[in-house]
C-alpha positions in Angstrom: 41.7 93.5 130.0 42.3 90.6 132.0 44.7 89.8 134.4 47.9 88.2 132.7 49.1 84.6 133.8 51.4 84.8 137.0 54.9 83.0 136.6 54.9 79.2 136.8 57.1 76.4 138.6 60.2 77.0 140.2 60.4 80.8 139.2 57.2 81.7 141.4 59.3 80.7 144.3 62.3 83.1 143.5 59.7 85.9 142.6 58.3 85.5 146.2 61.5 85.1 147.4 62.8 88.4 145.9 59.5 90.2 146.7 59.6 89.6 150.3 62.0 91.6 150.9 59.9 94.3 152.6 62.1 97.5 152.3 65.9 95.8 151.9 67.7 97.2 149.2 68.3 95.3 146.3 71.2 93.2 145.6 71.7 94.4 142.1 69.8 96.7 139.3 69.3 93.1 137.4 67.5 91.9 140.4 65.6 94.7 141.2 64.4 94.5 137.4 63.8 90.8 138.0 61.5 92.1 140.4 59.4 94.8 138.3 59.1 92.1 135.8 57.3 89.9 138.0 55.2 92.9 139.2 53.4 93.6 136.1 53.0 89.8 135.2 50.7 90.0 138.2 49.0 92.9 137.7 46.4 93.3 135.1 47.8 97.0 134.6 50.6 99.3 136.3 50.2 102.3 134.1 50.0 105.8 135.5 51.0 104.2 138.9 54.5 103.8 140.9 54.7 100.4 139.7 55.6 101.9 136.1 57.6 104.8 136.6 58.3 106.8 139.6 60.0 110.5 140.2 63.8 110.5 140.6 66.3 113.2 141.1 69.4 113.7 139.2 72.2 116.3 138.9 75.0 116.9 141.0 74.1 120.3 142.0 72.5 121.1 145.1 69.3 122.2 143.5 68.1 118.3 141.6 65.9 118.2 138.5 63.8 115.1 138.6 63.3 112.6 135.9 60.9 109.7 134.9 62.7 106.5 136.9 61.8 102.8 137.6 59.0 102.3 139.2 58.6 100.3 142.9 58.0 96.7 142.3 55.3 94.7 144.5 56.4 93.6 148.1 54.2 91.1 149.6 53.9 91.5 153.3 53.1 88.1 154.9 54.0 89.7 158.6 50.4 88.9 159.3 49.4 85.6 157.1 51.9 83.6 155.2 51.4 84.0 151.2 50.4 81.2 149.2 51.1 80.1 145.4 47.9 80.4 143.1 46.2 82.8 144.6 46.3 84.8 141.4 44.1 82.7 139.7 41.8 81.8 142.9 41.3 85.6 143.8 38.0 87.9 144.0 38.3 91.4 144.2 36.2 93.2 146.8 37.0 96.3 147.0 39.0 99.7 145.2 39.1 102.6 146.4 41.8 105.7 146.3 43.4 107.6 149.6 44.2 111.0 149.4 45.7 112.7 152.9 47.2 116.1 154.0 46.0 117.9 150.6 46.6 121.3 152.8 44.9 124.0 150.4 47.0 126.4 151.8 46.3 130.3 151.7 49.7 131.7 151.2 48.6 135.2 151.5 47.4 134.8 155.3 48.2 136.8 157.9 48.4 134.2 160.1 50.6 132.0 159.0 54.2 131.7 161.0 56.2 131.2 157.5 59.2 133.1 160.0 59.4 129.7 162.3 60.5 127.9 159.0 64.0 127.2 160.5 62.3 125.9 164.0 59.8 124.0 162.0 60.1 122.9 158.4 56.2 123.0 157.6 55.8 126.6 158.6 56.8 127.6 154.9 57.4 125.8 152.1 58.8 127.0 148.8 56.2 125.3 146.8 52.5 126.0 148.5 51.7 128.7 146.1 51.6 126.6 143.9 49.5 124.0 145.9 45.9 124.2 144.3 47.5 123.2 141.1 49.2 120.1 142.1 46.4 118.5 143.8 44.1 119.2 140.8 47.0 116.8 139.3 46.6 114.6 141.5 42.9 114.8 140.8 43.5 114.7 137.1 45.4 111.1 137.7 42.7 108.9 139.2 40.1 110.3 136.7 42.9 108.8 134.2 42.8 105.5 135.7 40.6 102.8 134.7 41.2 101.3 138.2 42.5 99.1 140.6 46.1 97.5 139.1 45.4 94.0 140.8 41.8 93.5 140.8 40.9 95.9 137.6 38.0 97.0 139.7 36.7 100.7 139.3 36.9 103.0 141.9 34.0 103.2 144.0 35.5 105.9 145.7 38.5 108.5 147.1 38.8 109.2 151.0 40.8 112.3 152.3 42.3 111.4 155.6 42.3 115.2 156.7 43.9 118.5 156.5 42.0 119.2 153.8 42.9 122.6 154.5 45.8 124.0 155.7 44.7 126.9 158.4 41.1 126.5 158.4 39.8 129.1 156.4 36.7 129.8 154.0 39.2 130.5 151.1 40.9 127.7 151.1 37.8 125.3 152.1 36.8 126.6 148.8 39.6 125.3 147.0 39.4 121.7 148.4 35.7 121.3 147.6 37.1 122.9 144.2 39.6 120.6 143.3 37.6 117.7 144.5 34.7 118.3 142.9 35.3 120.5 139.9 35.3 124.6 139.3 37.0 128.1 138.6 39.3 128.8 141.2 42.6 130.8 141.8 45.2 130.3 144.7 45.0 133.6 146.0 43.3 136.0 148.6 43.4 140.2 149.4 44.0 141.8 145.7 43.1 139.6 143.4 46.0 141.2 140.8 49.1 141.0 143.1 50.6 138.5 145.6 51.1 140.0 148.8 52.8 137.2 151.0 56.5 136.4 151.9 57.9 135.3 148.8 58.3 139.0 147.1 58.7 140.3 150.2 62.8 140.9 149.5 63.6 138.7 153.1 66.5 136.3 152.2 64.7 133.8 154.7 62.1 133.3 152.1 62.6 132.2 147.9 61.9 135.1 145.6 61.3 133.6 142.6 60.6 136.6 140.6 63.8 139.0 142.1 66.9 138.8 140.7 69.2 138.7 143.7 70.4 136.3 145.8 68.1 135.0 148.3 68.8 131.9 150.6 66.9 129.7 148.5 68.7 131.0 145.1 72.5 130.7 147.3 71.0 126.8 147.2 70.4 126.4 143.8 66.6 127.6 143.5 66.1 129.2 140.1 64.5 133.0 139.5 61.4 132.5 137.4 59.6 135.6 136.0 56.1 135.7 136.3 55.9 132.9 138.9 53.5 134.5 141.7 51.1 135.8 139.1 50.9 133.1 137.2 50.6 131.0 140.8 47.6 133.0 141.2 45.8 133.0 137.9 42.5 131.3 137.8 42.3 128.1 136.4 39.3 124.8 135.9 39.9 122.1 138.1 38.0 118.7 136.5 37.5 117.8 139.7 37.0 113.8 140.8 34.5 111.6 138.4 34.4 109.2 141.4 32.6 109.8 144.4 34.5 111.1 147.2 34.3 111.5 150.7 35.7 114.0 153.7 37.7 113.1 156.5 38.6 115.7 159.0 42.3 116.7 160.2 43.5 119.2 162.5 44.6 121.5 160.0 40.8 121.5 159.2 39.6 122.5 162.7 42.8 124.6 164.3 44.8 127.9 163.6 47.8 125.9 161.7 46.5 122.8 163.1 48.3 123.3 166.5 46.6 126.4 168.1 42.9 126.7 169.8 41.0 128.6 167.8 39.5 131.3 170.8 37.9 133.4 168.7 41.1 136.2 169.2 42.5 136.5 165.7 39.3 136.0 163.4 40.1 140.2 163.1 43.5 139.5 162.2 42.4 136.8 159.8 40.5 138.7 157.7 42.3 142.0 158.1 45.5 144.0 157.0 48.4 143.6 158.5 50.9 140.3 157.9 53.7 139.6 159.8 56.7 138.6 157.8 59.9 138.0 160.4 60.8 138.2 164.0 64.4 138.0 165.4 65.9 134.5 166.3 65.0 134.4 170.0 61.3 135.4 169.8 61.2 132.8 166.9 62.5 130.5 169.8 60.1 132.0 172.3 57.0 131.7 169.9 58.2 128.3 168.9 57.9 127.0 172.3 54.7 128.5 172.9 53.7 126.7 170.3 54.4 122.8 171.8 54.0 124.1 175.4 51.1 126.3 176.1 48.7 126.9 172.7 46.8 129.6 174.0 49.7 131.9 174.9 50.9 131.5 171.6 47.9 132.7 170.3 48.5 136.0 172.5 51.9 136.1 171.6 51.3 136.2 168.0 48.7 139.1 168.8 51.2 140.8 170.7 53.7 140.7 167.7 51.4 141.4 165.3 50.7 144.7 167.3 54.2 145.8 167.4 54.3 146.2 163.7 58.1 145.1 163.7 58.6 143.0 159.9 54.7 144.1 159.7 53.3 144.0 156.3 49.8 146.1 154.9 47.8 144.0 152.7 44.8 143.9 151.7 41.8 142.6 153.5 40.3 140.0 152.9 36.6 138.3 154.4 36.9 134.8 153.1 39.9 134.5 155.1 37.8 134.1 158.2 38.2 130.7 159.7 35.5 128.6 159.9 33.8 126.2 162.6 33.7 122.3 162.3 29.7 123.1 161.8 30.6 125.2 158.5 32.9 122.8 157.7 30.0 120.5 157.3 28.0 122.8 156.2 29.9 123.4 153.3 29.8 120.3 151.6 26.1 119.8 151.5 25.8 123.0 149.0 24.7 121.3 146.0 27.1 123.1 144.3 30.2 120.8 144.8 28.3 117.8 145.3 30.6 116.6 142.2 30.3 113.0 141.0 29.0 112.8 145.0 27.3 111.8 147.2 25.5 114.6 148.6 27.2 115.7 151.6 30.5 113.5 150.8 29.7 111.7 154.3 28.4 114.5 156.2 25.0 115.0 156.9 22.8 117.9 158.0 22.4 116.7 161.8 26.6 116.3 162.0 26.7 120.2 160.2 24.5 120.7 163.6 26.1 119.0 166.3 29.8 118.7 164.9 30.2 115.6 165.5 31.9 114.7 162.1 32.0 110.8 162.3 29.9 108.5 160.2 30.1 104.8 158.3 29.5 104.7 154.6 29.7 102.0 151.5 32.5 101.3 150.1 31.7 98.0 148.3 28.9 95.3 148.6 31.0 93.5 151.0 32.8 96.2 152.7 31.9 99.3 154.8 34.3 102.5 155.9 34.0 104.5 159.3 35.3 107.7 159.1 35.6 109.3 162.5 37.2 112.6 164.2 40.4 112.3 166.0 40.7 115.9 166.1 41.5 117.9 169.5 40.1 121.2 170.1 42.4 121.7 172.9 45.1 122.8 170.9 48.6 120.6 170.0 48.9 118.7 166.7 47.9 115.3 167.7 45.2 113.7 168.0 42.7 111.2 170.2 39.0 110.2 170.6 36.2 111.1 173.1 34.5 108.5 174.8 31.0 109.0 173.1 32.6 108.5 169.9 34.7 105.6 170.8 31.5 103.8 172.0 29.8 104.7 168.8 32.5 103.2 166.8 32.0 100.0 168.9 28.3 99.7 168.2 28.5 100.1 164.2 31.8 97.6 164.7 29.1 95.1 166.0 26.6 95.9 163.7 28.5 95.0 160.8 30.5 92.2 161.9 29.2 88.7 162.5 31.1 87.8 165.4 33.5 89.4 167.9 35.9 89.2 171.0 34.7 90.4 174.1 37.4 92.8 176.7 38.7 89.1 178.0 38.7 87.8 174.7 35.3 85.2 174.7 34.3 85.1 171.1 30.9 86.7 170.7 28.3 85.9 167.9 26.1 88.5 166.8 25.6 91.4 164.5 22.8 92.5 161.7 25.1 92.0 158.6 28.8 90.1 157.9 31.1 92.4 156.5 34.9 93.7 156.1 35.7 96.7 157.7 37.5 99.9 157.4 38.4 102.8 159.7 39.2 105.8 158.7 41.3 108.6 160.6 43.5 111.6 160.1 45.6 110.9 163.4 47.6 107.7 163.4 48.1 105.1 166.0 51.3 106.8 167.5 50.0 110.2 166.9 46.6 109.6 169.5 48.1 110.8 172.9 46.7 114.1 172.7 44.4 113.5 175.9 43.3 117.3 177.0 40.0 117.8 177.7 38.5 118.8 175.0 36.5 122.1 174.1 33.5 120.7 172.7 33.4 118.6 175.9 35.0 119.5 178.8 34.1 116.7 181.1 34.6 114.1 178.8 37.1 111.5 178.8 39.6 111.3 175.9 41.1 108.1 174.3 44.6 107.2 173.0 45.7 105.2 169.9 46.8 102.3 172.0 43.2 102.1 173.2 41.5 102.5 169.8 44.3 99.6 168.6 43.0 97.8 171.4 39.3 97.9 170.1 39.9 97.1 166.5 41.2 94.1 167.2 38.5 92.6 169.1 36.8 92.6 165.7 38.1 90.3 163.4 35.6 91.8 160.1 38.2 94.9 161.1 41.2 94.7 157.6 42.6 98.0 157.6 42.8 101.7 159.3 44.2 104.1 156.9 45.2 107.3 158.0 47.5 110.5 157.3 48.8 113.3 159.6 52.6 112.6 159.6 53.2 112.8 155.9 54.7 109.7 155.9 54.7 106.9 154.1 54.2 103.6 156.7 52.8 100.6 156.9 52.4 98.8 160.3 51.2 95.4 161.1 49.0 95.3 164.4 49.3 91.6 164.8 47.1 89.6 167.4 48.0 85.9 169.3 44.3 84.9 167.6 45.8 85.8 163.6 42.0 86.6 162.3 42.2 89.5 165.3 45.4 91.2 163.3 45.0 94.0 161.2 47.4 96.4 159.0 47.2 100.4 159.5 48.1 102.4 156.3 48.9 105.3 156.6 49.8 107.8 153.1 52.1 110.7 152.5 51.0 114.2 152.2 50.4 116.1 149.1 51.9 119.3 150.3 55.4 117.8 151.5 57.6 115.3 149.1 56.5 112.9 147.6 53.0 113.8 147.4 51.6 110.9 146.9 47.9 109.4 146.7 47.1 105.9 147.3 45.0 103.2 145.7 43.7 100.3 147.9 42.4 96.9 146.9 41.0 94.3 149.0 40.2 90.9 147.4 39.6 87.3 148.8 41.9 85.1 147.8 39.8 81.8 147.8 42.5 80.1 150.3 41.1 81.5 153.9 43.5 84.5 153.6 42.8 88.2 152.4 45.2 90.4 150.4 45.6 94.4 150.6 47.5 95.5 147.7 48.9 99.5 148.1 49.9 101.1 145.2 51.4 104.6 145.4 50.3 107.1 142.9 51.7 110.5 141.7 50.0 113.1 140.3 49.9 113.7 136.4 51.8 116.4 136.0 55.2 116.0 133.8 58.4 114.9 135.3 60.6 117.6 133.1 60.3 121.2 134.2 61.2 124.5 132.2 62.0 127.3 134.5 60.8 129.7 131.6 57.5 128.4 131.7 54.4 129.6 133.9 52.0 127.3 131.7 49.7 125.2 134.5 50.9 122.2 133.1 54.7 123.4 134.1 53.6 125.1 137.6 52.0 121.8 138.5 55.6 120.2 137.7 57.1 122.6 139.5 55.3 122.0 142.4 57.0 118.4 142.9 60.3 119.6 142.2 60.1 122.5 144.7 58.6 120.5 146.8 61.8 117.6 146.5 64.6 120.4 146.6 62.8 122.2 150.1 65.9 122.8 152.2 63.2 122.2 155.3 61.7 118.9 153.8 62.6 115.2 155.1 61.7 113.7 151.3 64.0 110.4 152.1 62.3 109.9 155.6 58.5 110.9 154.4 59.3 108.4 151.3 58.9 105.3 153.3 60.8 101.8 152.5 60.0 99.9 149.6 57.5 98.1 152.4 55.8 101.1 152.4 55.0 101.4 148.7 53.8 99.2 146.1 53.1 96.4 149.0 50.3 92.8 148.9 49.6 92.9 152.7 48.1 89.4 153.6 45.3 88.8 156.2 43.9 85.7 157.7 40.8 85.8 156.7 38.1 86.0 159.2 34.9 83.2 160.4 32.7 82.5 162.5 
């Protein structure tokens, strides 16, 4: 299909008027329509993407139903590099690609978990994650639906996942992500495979209890009673898996007991073994919570400690593939040729990285682009992030050897480099999420690096576009602008798909003939329907269910992790850059 012809004469003018408005609300329905209208004129296609139709609550009750609504329309960004007309018909398209972040295949069955802290922190339990596996195989099941890119009609070469791939860094669930990214039999569940045994039939009001009739805290909100919910949650069903190639970024959640505490080796018993804690009075909450941003390791004893106590102490059944695993197995796992998928082997890991752990590595994207993944992960403990010093200095040297010239520490351009081409970096951790300096574990004596730093680096090399990124579960797009405009770049950085909206992200980069580069960023939702029936437990329905749960979470933030309309469906423009 080719692109369609792009509004003429004075109209272009008032289309770029109305779709720079970067995240202000729209004067009027009519406009806002005005500007959808223009949106698909530009694109060659906006189906099964945000820019057709998009999620939206409605209902008056405090439990919402959500609904097919307008879509976002295009915003073009020109914070960076002012737009020009005709570029439409003077563009190339370089590059398409799809972002996934924060899938957190999440083992709700754990015993250690700290679903209790839910009040103290709103990710500690969430009312949809047994139904988890099932909504990112939707999410799956909508880019293999897509013929590609909306603006350049390119095919996907391939999907990144920015980390957290898993959600407490065990075998199960690694399972399930290399599952439901590359195809297989798998069902949501650990310990006895016919029964759930985690917190939400556990008859504590704190908790939903879909399947018991009486008023929990959840139901006192509006959340419905659905028979049959947790077994059909944990019913085995076939993922598709991805028909593009895909690659693996880690995240904390990947390498770190609920991506905040050191893993010391202390709990692998109480992994794998019997007893789950379901509760703890307000004040050791408090206590535990604190332990938890203040001093990770005591946590860890404190958990122990609780555990030991057997107060709110659950028996369930053991369970081996509950064991966390290393950064090394985490490698390891994705070079079994049995989820290599539509590939590549390894999806970016290799056998010397499943050796070492050091989980950083450039790839193809394009012909005229290349990606570097690397590891912003902290072993130390805390949530965020930050990069060692042998790993920042290996991102400078494949920086140089893919861009044909550079700016030196007191900015004296530098020619040089073995091939020319755009670049993109990769990360779970986000520029403001990088402060996390702690030695780390896996080197104690080395020096650790902030985001500011790696910002810092970036922009000495113009051939650098983009860094796209996850971690807060936030939709946000930021502009990293330079006094030298070629030295700018944008950071991207993509909701979860465990939190509201659960969004994935497709990314186009194309040259648009006038010395200036455009981004576009369209937001994607997974394929499962809008509607929900509440007397349902087909997978279809569950995967519905799982957006809806996820929208009504008394603990979510669904209208701060939603972003501004800048954050959506956005063109971000780019001074293109020479030697």
């Amino acid at each position: 299909m080719s692109r369609r012809t792009f509004l003429t004469g004075t109209s272009v003018a008032a289309a770029w008027s109305a779709l720079s408005l970067g995240g202000a609300q729209f004067a009027s329905a009519a406009a806002r329509d005005r500007a959808l209208a223009t949106t698909a004129e530009r694109a060659i296609r906006i189906t099964g993407t945000t820019l057709e139709q998009v999620a939206t609550p409605v209902g008056t009750g405090g439990y919402k139903r959500l609904t097919a609504g307008p879509g976002w329309p295009l915003m073009v960004r020109g914070d960076l590099a002012s737009a020009t007309t005709g570029r439409d018909d003077r563009r190339t398209g370089l590059a398409s690609f799809v972002q996934f972040s924060d899938l957190h295949l999440v083992d709700t069955e754990s015993p250690v978990r700290f679903e209790y802290l839910a009040k103290l922190n709103g990710s500690a339990y969430r009312p949809q994650e047994a139904l988890n596996a099932r909504g990112v195989s939707a999410l799956v099941e909508r880019v293999n639906s897509l013929a590609g890119g909306p603006y350049t009609g390119m095919p996907f070469s391939m999907v990144m996942a920015t980390g957290d791939n898993t959600d407490n860094h065990e075998l199960a669930e690694l399972d399930w992500y290399l599952k439901v990214m590359g195809g297989g039999r798998l069902a949501q569940n650990t310990g006895d495979p016919n029964r759930y045994e985690g917190v939400q039939n556990s008859g504590n009001a704190a908790y939903w209890n879909p399947e018991l009739s009486y008023s929990d805290g959840y139901k006192a909100k509006g959340f419905p009673q659905i028979p049959g919910f947790l077994s059909a949650a944990g019913r085995p069903f076939d993922a598709p898996g991805l028909r593009t190639p895909w690659y693996t970024t880690v995240g904390n959640h990947d390498d770190s007991i609920e991506g905040s505490l050191p893993d010391l080796g202390l709990l692998n018993d109480l992994y794998a073994g019997q007893y789950k804690l379901e509760g703890c009075d307000d004040a050791t909450a408090a206590q535990l919570m604190d332990s938890l941003r203040r001093d990770p390791a005591g946590a860890v004893l404190l958990l122990a400690k609780l555990i030991a106590s057997g107060d709110l102490v659950r028996r369930i059944t053991p369970d081996d593939r509950r064991r966390p695993f290393t950064l090394k197995e985490f490698a390891k796992a994705h070079l079994n040729p049995a989820v290599t998928g539509a590939g590549p082997y390894g999806h970016g890991f290799t056998s010397d990285m499943a050796n070492s752990g050091k989980l950083y590595y450039t790839f193809r994207i394009s012909e005229k682009v290349v990606g570097i993944s690397l590891d912003t992960t902290n072993q130390a403990g805390f949530a965020d992030g930050s990069l060692g010093t042998a790993q920042l200095r290996w991102l400078e040297q494949q920086l140089k050897a893919h861009s044909g010239h550079w700016y030196d520490a007191d900015g004296r351009k530098v020619t040089g480099g073995s091939t020319d081409e755009l670049i993109l970096v990769f990360s779970h951790h986000t520029s403001g999420t990088m402060g996390n300096l702690l030695p780390d574990p896996r080197n104690i004596f080395e020096g650790r690096h902030d985001g500011n730093e790696l910002v810092a680096l970036l922009q000495r090399y113009p051939n650098v576009v983009a860094w796209v990124n996850g971690h807060t579960h936030m939709n946000k797009i930021t502009p990293h602008g330079h006094a030298v405009p070629e030295r700018a770049f944008w950071e991207i950085n993509t909701a979860s798909h465990i939190d509201y909206p659960q969004h994935g992200r497709i990314i186009e980069i194309a040259d648009n003939g006038d010395g200036t580069l455009s981004l576009f960023t369209t937001l994607i939702e997974s394929s499962a329907p809008y509607g929900t029936d509440f007397g349902s437990t087909s997978d279809a329905n569950l995967a519905a269910l799982y957006r809806e749960l996820s929208y009504n979470d008394p603990n979510g933030r669904p209208t701060a992790l939603l972003g501004t309309d800048g954050d959506h469906n956005t063109e971000l423009l780019l001074t293109k850059p020479t030697r």
